[in-house]
C-alpha angles and dihedrals in degrees: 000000000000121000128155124261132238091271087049092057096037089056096064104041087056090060102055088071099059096040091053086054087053094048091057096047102050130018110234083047085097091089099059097089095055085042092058089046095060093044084052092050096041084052096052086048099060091032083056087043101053096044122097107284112251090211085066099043108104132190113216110222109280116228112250105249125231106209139188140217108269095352118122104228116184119233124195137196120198113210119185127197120223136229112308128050123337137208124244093226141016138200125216143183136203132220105201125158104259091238085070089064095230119196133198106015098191117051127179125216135191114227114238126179086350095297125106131204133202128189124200125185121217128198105172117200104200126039115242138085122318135185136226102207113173147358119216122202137173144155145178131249121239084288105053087228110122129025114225108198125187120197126209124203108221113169090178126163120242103178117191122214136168121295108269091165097073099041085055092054091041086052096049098048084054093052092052084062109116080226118064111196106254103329087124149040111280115212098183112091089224084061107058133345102205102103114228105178146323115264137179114273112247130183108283098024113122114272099212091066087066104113112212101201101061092031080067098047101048089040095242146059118306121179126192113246106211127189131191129277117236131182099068111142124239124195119192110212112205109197091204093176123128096276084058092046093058111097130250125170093004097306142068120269086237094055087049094047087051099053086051091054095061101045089059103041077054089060097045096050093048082047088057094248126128122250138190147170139238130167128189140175124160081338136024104262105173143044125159103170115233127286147195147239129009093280084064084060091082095049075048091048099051096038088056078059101059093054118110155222117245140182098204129099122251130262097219086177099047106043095045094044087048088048095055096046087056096047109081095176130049104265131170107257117203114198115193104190135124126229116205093148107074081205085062098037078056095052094045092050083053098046084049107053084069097049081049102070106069105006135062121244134213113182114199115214127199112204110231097223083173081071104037088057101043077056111048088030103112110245115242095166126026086251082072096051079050101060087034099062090031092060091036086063092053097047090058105048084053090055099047080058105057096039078055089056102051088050091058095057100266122129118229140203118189105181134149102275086239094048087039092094099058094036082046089059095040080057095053097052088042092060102047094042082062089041094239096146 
């Protein structure tokens, strides 16, 4: 396609002014203005002629990108210009489907050794799969008269999956902790119960492991030398109902919620522990059972994919009591969901008491900072007190439910959903260190 520019059209316009004054002054002026028009499209002919030729302008094959929930990936496209005359510059956009987060649209480049190069930037906000449809390029001949654009037609997959960046750098800070959960033998008594053998007291040592008894009977000091138990089961339960599928930060909760799972199931796994997931929304929807050892993170890794968005609200009732009948052995249960309906929050503190009695349960809490800061914000219009009273209460009532859920015996962690990952871990090791699995 070849259509003329701004200058182009603005050139033009400029001339019939003159020409109609012409034409009023003389009588054959009359002919100015077509003549104006000729020398403009002459113009635009040899300005078309002497630009780069779009019939010689190629697109090398663009990787497939592997993109991530709420992560910003680059994209480039590579143009080269044929035999003949080149631009010094070119212009490109990008069709790309909205839920790939493309920005900018429009990218300029600078030709260089006849080759062009244009970078996009996506942040994808859903997982799923996405498409890349068409690249649009164009640029202008020594004139600037005329654009010549060029379209390619891409099709090109851009699935998005769950980010598996950011569990990898949570994981590797963890890993650089002097203490590693669980990969060695434990002495202190906080740190294990299951007894592992008697040894010689030493100096700093805990004096609370001595044991008495046998230190009488052999005539000196014994301590108690503890480890730490492994094997417990972990089940991550994924609330995927319409509140979870709502955004913060970027990115769903859900999406958050996922990305927390499996640095922790990472953790339990490295830890020795067992870990599993299980997703629910109006219905449980998934189940995977519980599995063993870090060559099990990558059958994790592909079931949290499989796990959906969903606009429909969440059976509190049905998928935790679903959850307690599968489960033959005490495990700890960590729920990630997000009550905003106080029907709901009711439904949920029922469903619970029974998962209650026999398991152990970790809610995980996303602080709404959308609220907090409609709250705290200072009025300036009555729309604003509005707002104000109307998230306080909210607050409030999400507060009254989970002080309601620690009374009745469950554990809780309210953290910023960028910052859940890493309190999500601190709680696990808490827990184990008080033996509380």
């Amino acid at each position: 396609m070849i259509y003329p520019t701004r200058r182009a059209v603005v050139a033009v316009a400029a001339g019939v002014p003159g020409a109609l004054v012409v034409g009023v002054l003389a009588p054959a002026g009359w002919l100015a203005g077509p003549i104006w028009i000729g020398v403009m499209l002459l113009a635009m002919a040899a300005d078309a002629l002497s630009g780069g030729s779009r019939s010689r302008l190629t697109l090398d094959e663009p990787k497939r990108p592997f993109l991530s929930v709420a992560r910003t990936a680059a994209i480039a496209f590579t143009t080269r210009f044929g035999k003949g005359p080149a631009p010094d510059r070119a212009e490109a956009a990008l069709d790309a489907d909205d839920r790939l987060g493309l920005q900018p649209r429009f990218v300029r480049a600078e030709v260089a050794d006849r080759v062009a190069a244009f970078d996009f930037s996506l942040t994808p906000e859903r997982r799923g799969e996405g498409r890349l449809h068409r690249l649009w390029v164009r640029w202008t001949g020594p004139l600037g008269l005329v654009w010549k654009q060029q379209t390619f037609t891409l099709e090109l997959d851009a699935p998005t999956g769950t980010d598996l960046q950011g569990v990898r750098e949570e994981a590797v800070k963890m890993l650089a902790r002097d203490a590693a959960i669980g990969s060695k033998t434990q002495i202190e008594r906080g740190e294990g119960s299951e007894f592992e053998a008697l040894k010689e007291f030493q100096t700093g040592m805990d004096p609370r492991a001595i044991d008495w008894k046998q230190s009488a009977r052999h005539q000196h000091l014994l301590a108690k030398e503890f480890r730490t138990e492994r094997n417990h089961h972990i089940v991550l339960a994924i609330d995927g109902g319409r509140a979870m599928c709502e955004p913060v930060g970027g990115a769903p909760k859900v999406d958050r919620a996922i990305n927390a799972g499996l640095l922790l199931a990472y953790a339990c796994l490295r830890a020795g522990d067992r870990a599993g997931f299980y997703s629910f929304d109006s219905a449980p929807r998934l189940l995977t059972g519980v599995v063993s050892g870090l060559d099990a993170f990558r059958q994790l890794q592909h079931a949290a994919g499989r796990i959906d968005y969903s606009a429909e609200e969440t059976n509190y009732t049905l998928a935790l009591n679903t959850l307690a009948a599968k489960l033959r052995r005490r495990s700890l249960v960590v729920v990630f969901t997000d009550f905003t309906d106080p029907t709901a929050a009711q439904l949920m503190l029922e469903a619970s008491a029974h998962l209650l009695r026999r398991h152990l349960v970790l809610f995980v809490v996303m602080q709404d900072e959308e609220l907090e800061a409609m709250a705290a914000a200072e009025p300036f219009e009555p729309a604003d007190i509005s707002r104000a009273v109307v998230s306080a209460s909210l607050l409030r009532e999400r507060e009254a439910v989970v002080a309601r859920l620690r009374r009745m015996g469950a554990h809780i962690v309210e953290a910023p959903a960028a910052r859940i990952g890493p309190a999500l871990i601190n709680a696990y090791v808490d827990l184990k260190r008080r033996d509380l699995l």
